[in-house]
VEXZAMAR-368826 format. One line per 4 residues: their letters; for each residue y, x, z of N, C-alpha, C, O. Coordinates in steps of 0.05 Angstrom, whole numbers, padded with zeros to 5 digits, always signed. Layout:
A	Y X Z Y X Z Y X Z Y X Z | ...
// end
This chain:
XXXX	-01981 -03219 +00179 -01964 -03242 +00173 -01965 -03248 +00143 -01945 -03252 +00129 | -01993 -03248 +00133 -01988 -03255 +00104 -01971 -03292 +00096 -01954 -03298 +00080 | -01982 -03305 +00110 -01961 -03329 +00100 -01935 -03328 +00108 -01921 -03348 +00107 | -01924 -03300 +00117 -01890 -03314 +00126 -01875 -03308 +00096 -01877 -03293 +00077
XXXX	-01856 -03335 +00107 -01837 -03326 +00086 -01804 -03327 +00097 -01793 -03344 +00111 | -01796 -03303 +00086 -01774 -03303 +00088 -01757 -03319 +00092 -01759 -03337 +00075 | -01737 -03322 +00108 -01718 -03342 +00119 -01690 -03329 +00101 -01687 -03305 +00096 | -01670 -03351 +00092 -01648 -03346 +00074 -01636 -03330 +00085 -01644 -03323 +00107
XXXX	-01617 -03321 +00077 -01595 -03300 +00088 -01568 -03328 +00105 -01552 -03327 +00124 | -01574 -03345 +00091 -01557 -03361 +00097 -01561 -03375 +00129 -01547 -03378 +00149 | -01587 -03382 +00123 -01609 -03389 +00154 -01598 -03368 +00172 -01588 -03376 +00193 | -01599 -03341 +00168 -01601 -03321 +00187 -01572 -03316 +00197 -01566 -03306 +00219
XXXX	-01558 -03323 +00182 -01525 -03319 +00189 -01518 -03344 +00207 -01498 -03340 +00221 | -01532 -03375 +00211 -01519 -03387 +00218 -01534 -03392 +00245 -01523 -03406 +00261 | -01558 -03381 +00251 -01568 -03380 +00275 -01557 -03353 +00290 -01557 -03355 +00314 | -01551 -03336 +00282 -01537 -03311 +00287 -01507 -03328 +00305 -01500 -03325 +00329
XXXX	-01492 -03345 +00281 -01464 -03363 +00293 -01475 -03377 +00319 -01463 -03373 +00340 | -01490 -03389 +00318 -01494 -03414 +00335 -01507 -03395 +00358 -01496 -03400 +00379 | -01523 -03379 +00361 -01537 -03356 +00393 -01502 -03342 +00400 -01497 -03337 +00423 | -01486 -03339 +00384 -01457 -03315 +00394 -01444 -03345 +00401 -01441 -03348 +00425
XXXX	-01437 -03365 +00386 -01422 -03386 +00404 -01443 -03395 +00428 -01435 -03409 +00447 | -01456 -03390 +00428 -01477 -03417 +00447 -01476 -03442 +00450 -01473 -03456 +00470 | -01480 -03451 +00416 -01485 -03487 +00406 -01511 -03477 +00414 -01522 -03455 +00417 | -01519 -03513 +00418 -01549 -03534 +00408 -01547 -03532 +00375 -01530 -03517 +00367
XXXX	-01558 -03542 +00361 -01568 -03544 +00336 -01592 -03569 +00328 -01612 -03567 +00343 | -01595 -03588 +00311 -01623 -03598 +00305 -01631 -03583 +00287 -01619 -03569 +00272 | -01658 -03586 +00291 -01674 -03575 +00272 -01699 -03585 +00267 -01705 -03604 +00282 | -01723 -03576 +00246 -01746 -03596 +00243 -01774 -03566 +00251 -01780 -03544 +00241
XXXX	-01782 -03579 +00269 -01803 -03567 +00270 -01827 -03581 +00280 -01828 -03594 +00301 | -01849 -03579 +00260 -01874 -03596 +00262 -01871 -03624 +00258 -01881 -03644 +00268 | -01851 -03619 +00236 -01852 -03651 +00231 -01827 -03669 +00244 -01817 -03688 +00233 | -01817 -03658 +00274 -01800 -03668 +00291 -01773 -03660 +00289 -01765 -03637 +00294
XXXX	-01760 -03675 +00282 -01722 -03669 +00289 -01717 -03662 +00316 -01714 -03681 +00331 | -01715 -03639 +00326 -01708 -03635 +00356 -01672 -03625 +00358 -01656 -03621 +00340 | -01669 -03623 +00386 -01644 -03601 +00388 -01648 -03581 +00409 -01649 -03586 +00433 | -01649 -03557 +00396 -01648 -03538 +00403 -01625 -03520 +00409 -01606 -03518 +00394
XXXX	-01628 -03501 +00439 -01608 -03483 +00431 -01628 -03453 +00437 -01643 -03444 +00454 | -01614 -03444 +00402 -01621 -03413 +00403 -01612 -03393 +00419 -01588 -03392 +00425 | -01626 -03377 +00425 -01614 -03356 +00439 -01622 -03326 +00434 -01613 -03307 +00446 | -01638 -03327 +00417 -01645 -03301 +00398 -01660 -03294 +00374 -01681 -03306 +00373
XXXX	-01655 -03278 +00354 -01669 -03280 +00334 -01671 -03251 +00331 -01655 -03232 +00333 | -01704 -03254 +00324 -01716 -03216 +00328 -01727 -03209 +00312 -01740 -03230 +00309 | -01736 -03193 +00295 -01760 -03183 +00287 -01776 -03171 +00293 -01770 -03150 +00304 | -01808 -03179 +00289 -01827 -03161 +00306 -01858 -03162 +00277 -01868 -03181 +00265
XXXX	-01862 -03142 +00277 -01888 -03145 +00250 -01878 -03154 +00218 -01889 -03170 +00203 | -01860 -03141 +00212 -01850 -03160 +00184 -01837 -03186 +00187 -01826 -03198 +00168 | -01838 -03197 +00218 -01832 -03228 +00217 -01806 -03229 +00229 -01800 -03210 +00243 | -01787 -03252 +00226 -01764 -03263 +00242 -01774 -03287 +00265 -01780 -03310 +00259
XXXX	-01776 -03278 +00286 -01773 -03296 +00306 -01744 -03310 +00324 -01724 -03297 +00333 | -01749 -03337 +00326 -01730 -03351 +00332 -01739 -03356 +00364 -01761 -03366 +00369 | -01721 -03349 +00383 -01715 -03355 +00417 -01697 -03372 +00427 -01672 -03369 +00428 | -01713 -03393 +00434 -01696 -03420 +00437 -01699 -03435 +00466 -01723 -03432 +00472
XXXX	-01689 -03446 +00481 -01685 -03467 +00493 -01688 -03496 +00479 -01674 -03504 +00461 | -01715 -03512 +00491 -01719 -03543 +00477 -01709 -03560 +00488 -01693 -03553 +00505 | -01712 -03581 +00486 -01702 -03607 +00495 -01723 -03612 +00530 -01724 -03631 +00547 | -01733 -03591 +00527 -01751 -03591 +00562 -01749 -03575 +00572 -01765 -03566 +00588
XXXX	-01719 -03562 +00563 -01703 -03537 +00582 -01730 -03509 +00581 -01726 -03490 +00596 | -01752 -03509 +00564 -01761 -03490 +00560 -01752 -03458 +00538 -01740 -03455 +00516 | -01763 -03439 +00556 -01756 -03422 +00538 -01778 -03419 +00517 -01800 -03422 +00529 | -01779 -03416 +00493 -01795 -03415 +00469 -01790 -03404 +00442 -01773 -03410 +00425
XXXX	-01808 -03385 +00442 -01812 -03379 +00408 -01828 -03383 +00390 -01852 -03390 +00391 | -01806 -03376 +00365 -01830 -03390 +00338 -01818 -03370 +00319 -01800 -03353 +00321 | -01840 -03380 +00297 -01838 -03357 +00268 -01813 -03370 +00259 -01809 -03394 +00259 | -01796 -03352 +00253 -01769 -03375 +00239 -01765 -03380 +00213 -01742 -03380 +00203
XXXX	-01795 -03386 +00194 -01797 -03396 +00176 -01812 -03423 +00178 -01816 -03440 +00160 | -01818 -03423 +00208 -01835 -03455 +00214 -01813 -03470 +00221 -01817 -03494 +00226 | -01786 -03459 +00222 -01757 -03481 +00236 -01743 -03481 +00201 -01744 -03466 +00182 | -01733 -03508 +00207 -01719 -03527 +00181 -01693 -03532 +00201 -01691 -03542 +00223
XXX	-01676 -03521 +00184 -01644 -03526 +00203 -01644 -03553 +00192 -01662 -03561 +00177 | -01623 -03569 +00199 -01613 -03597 +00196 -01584 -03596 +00190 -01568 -03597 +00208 | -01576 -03595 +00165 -01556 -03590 +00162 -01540 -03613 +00158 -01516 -03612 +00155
// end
């Protein structure tokens, strides 16, 4: 994982809030404003991955330095 980069402490605390309440959330990924709801965030290899539910009721993960919260 040489290009990851670290996600804020701040990022990590508020997807941490929003998977223990069980909100949706927007967020930008690939360019796209979606809404998502998270449902886990892991580490695996040095990296933080983000486990989400999309707007196509899929389950899906990503690096969670490729997600831009929408604040």
């Amino acid at each position: 994982m040489n290009d990851y980069q670290k996600i804020s402490c701040e990022d990590h605390s508020i997807y941490e809030l929003v998977i223990m309440r069980g909100y949706s959330m927007r967020v930008e990924i690939d360019g796209r404003v979606v809404r998502i709801k998270p449902t886990d965030i892991s580490t695996k290899n040095g990296a933080e991955f983000l486990t989400f539910t999309g707007e196509d009721s899929k389950t899906q993960e990503i690096r969670a330095d490729l997600v831009s919260i929408q604040k």
